[in-house]
Residue, then its C-alpha position, 0 to 999 in steps of 0.5 A: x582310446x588314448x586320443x579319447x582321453x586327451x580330448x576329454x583333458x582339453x574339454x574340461x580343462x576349458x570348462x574350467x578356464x570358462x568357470x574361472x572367467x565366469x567366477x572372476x566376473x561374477x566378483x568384479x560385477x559385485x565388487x563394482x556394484x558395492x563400491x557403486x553403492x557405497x559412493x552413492x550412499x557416503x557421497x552422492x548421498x551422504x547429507x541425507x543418510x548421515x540426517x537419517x542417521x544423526x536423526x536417530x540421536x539428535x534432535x533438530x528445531x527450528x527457531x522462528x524469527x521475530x516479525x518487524x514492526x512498521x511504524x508512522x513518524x510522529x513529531x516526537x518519535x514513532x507510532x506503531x501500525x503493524x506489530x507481531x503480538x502473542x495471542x493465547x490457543x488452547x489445544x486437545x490431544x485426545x490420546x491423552x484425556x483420561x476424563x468422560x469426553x462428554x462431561x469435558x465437552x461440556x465444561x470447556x464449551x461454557x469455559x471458552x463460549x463456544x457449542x458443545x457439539x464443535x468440542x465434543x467433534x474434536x476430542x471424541x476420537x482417542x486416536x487422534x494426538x493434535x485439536x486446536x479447540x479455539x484461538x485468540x483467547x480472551x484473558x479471562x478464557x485463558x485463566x479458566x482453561x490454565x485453572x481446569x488443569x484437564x489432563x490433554x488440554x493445554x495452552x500454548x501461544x502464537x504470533x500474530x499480526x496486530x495493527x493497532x492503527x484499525x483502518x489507519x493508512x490500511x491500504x498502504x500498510x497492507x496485511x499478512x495472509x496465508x500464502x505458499x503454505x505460510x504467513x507472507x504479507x498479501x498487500x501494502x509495506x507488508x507485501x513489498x518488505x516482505x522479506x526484510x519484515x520476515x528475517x530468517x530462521x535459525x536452528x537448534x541441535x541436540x541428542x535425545x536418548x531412545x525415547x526421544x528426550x533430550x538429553x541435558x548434558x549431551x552435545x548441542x548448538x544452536x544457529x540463532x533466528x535473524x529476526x526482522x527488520x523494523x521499518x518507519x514510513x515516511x507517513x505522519x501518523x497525525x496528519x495521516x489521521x487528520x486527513x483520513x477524517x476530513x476525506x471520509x467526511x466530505x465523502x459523505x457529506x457530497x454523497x460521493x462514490x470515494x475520495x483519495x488525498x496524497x501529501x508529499x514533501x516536495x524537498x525530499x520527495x517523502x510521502x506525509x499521507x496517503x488516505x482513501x475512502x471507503x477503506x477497511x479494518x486491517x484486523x478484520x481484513x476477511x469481512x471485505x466483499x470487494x477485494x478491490x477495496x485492498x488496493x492502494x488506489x492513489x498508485x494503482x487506479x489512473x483517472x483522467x485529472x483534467x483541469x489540474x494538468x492544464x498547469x503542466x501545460x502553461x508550465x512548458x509553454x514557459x519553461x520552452x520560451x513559448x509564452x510568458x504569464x502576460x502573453x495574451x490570446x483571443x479567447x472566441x469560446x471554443x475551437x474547432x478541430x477534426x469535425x470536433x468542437x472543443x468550448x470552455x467549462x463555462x461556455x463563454x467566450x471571454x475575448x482577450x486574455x492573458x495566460x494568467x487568466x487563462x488559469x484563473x478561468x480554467x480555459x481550455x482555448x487558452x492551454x489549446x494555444x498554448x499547446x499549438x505554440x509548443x507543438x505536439x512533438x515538444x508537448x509530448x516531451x514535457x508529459x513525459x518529463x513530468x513523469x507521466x505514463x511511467x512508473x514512479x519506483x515508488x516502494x510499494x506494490x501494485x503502481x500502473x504507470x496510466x496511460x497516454x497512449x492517445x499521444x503517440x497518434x500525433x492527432x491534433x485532437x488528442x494533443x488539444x484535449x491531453x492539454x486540459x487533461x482529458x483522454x489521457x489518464x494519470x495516477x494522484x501519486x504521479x500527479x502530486x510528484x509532478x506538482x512537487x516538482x514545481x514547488x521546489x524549483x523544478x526538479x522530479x523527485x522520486x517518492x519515498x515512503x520510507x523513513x528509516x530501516x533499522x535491523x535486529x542489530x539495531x543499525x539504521x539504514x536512513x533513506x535520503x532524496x533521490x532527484x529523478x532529473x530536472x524538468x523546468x527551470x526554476x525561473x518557469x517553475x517561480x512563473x507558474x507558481x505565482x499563476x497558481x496563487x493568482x488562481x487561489x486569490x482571484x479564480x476557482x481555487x478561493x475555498x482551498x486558500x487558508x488565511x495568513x498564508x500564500x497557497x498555489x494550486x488549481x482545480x480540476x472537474x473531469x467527465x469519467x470515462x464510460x468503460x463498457x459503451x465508450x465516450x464518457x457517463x452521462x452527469x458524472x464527475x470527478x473533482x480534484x484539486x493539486x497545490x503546494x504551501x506555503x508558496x515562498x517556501x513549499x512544506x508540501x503538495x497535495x492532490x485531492x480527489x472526490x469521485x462523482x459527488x452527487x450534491x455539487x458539480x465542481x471541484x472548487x466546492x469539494x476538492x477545493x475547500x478539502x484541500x484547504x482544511x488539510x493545508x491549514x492543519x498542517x501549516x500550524x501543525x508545522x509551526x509555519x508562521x503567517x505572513x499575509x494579513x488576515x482578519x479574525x472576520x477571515x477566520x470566521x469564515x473559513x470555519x463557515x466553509x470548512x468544517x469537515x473534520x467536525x461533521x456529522x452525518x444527520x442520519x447519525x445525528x438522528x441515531x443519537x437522538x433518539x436514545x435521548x428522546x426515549x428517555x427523556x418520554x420515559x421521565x415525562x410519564 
């Protein structure tokens, strides 16, 4: 019995180590699962529980940034083309209408112009606390709605993009639209400076008592917006406007499928203008059909140039030694390489001529020998110098680099036709900085549209020449210079000469490249002409495109005589005084031929008249 006892002692004596043990447990296990908790609440995630809780007094708002403003370079300052404008909204909220729907519904359709069945939609569930009822009200609209004084109707503002320029430029400058849940730019500058047009949001802090209200003489601060950048393109807004009316003219007067004309300085490298043809409204931007119409096709679509890169061409013969202007040649008309027959434009053969003439005429055997002179290695080299099949690093989005693979093949025959510009394709942007390589001397540049960045602050950041590298020597660069006036003087290049004046360049007709069946489309062509002005003192290069005109074949009658009416405008836009002798006679018919800027379509001619003709039956009776 006793031992019983003493083995009943010992049991419960354990059962109450075990149930200590346990107890001891249980509050560690609690102990450490609190002190979890509170280092994942006050640490791990402090930021947002103390958010949740400031959100119980205080209020947060976000203040937005002023939009930059992109504006053209004019002689005597600046002219806006996208600008951050206020526009007028007027809003419903329905929780708080106290007036018949129905009659409300009819007054505001007839106040803002719009269906009475559209209003009554968005103010008939009283449960619901937000309706835009119409944007972009008219002034007059405005003043009705702000005279109604209609208890949930309310007139607030928003920031839009305006651009005052219409289709000026539209295809550099780009647009704004709703991308990522917000307003980005989609093309152009607005696309490419996105972020230094955008700035950056602020924010302002404050207490609110238990309904919600600010609370006047609480405690508050503010971050402010950082609003953005203001940019000047390089781009002159007169010359830009001249020149978009003379290419949309001569594109319809030629019947032509489009055009493109790129400018630059050849001094710094900065772009005067970039038009095409056809091109669109950047405030109605939606009612384009072909979304291809928003690409900015002087960097974005290489073609191939022809005739025009025949100067590339006589440039490294001489820059290498190869040649000089007075080398000559046999010209028999054509030359025969891989089963392949290659003649000239004109189909003659001319005998013996000089390098000189070998531009004037546009001679494909003439830059074939040349190119056989050089040879294909050392050609490819100067292509490449030239710029050619690489990216520019021009500050805008969307540029390909064209395409000259054909020439990594090391077939003779690719090499003679890249010669003359065909089976190699070039963008118009890498085009006319490589001709404004030979206006100034030699040397690539890299092209610019920017002028100056100025931020909210007011600081100015101005962007200077950037030299890419040297391509040919000056003396090469003077040498074929004077071969490209020659060809303005005695050759295809006579309608883009103006009078008074020593201009360079050379034309250029290609076949276009049949992109579904191969080989080239059967009676299409592309016209270009590239030069610089004045010759002794270049102002700027110029490339001109038409594409497939329908009443001419040649570049010299479209391209050529474009070139000239834009050359002569920016001359005495410039100032640039003449130094050749010219005649009143010479003026007279440069007028004759070049008269683009003034045209009129007939069929628009017919549309004016015949309002005049109604009313002048309406007098006779």
């Amino acid at each position: 019995m006793g031992d019983k006892k003493i083995f009943l002692k010992k049991s419960e004596s354990r059962l109450s180590f075990w149930r200590v043990i346990f107890l001891v447990g249980v509050i560690v296990f609690f102990g450490l699962f609190t002190i979890f908790h509170l280092y994942k609440i006050q640490v791990a995630s402090g930021d947002r529980y103390k958010d949740l809780a400031e959100n119980q007094y205080l209020f947060r708002k976000e203040i937005l940034p002023k939009r930059g403003n992109i504006f053209l370079k004019e002689k005597n300052g600046v002219f806006p083309v996208a600008v951050s404008k206020e526009y007028p909204f007027v809003f419903a909220v329905p929780s708080q209408i106290t007036e018949n729907r129905f009659e409300l519904a009819a007054r505001l359709a007839e106040a803002l112009n719009l269906p009475r069945e559209e209003i009554e939609k968005k103010i008939i569930n009283e449960k619901e606390t937000y309706r835009i009822l119409k944007k972009n009200l008219t002034e007059e609209e405005a003043e009705k709605i702000k005279g109604m004084k209609i208890n949930g109707i309310f007139l607030d503002k928003e920031m839009r993009r305006f651009y005052p320029g219409g289709k000026l430029a539209a295809q550099t400058i780009g647009f704004m639209s709703f991308l990522e849940d917000k307003f980005s730019g989609a093309y152009g500058v607005e696309k490419y400076f996105n972020k230094d047009l955008e700035g950056s949001a602020g924010f302002s802090w404050g207490e609110k008592d238990a309904g919600g209200r600010w609370i006047f003489i609480g405690q508050k601060s503010q971050s402010p917006a950082r609003h953005g950048d203001n940019l000047v393109l390089s781009l002159d807004y007169v010359i830009q406007f001249k020149t978009e009316t003379i290419l949309r003219n001569a594109v319809k007067k030629h019947g032509a499928s489009g055009g493109r004309v790129i400018i630059m300085n050849p001094e710094d490298g900065k772009i005067i203008a970039m038009a095409q043809e056809p091109s669109f409204d950047l405030n109605n931007f939606s009612s384009v059909e072909d979304q291809k119409l928003y690409r900015n096709s002087l960097i974005s679509d290489s073609y191939e140039c022809g005739s025009v890169f025949k100067t590339f061409t006589m440039a490294a013969g001489l820059d290498s030694g190869k040649i000089r202007p007075e080398t000559t040649y046999y010209d028999s008309g054509s030359v025969l390489e891989a089963g392949f027959e290659i003649k000239n434009s004109d189909l003659k053969a001319n005998g013996k001529q000089t390098m000189t003439e070998v531009i004037e005429k546009s001679l494909n055997t003439g830059v074939i020998f040349v190119e056989k002179q050089l040879g294909n290695e050392n050609f490819l080299s100067y292509v490449e110098k030239f710029g050619f099949g690489q990216l520019t690093d021009i500050n805008l989005p969307g540029e390909t680099k064209g395409n000259i693979s054909n020439l990594k093949t090391n077939r003779n025959i690719e090499f003679f036709t890249a010669s003359f510009g065909q089976g190699i394709a070039v963008t118009p942007l890498q085009l006319v900085a490589a001709y404004a390589a030979i206006a100034n001397g030699g040397e690539l540049l890299y092209p610019q549209i920017l002028e100056i960045r100025e931020n909210f602050q007011g600081e100015q950041q101005i962007f200077e020449k950037r030299v890419r590298r040297r391509v040919i020597s000056s003396q090469a660069a003077k040498e074929i210079g004077l071969m490209l006036e020659s060809n303005v003087i005695k050759g295809h290049g006579k309608l883009a000469a103006v009078p008074g004046y020593r201009v360079a360049g050379k034309t250029g007709t290609a076949q276009i490249p049949d992109r579904e069946k191969g080989g080239y489309l059967e009676g299409a062509t592309v016209g270009s002409f590239a030069g610089f002005a004045p010759v002794e003192n270049p102002r700027f290069a110029m490339v001109v495109v038409i594409d497939n005109p329908q009443d001419v074949q040649w570049a010299e009658s479209t391209a050529g005589p474009v070139f000239g009416e834009i050359a002569k405008f920016i001359l005495e836009y410039y100032g640039v005084p003449p130094t050749e002798e010219f005649s009143v006679e010479d003026l007279a018919i440069f007028s004759s031929r070049h008269q683009y800027a003034n045209w009129k379509d007939p069929e628009e001619k017919k549309e004016e008249k015949q309002p005049e003709e109604k009313i002048k039956k309406e007098e006779s009776r």
